[in-house]
C-alpha positions in Angstrom: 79.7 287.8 68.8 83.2 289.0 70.0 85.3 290.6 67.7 88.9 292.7 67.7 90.5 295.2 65.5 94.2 295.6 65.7 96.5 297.5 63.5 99.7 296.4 62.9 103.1 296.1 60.9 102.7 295.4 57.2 102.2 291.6 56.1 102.4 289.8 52.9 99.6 287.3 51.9 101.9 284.3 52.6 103.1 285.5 55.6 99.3 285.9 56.5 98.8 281.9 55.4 102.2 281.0 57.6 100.2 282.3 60.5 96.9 281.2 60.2 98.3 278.2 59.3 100.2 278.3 62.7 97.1 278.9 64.3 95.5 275.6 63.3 93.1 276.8 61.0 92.3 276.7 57.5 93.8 279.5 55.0 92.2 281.3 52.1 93.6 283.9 50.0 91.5 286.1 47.8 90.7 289.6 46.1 87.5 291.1 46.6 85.6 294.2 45.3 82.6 295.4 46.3 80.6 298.6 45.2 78.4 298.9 47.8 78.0 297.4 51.0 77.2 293.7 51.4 73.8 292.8 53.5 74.4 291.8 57.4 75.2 288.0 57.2 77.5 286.0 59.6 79.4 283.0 59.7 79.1 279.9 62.0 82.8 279.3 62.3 86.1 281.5 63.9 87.7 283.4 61.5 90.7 285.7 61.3 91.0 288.2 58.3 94.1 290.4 57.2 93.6 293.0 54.5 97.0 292.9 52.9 96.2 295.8 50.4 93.4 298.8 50.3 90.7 299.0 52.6 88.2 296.7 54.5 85.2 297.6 56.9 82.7 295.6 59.3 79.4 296.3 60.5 77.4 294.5 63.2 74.1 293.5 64.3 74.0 297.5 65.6 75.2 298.9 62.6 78.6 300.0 64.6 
């Protein structure tokens, strides 16, 4: 799997939609809470994901 991280400006939700949207893919917009950590799972499909507000983390395979 092949992965980034980049930090950047601030961005609103729709401005997250305008570009993904400009990317040719799909959009989704949602809030999520989680108490403890979710187990390893993937996704067959490309994805791009902005947190707009709080946090967010990501674990692979090797735990890093």
């Amino acid at each position: 799997m092949v992965y980034e991280f980049t930090d950047g400006e601030p961005i609103t939700e729709g401005e997250a939609l305008e570009q993904v949207a400009a990317m040719g893919m799909h959009g989704l917009a949602f809030d999520d809470v989680h108490e403890e950590d979710e187990a390893l799972h993937w996704h067959e499909f490309e994805a791009v994901t902005w947190v707009i507000s709080g946090t967010g983390s990501f674990a692979d395979e090797h735990a890093t």
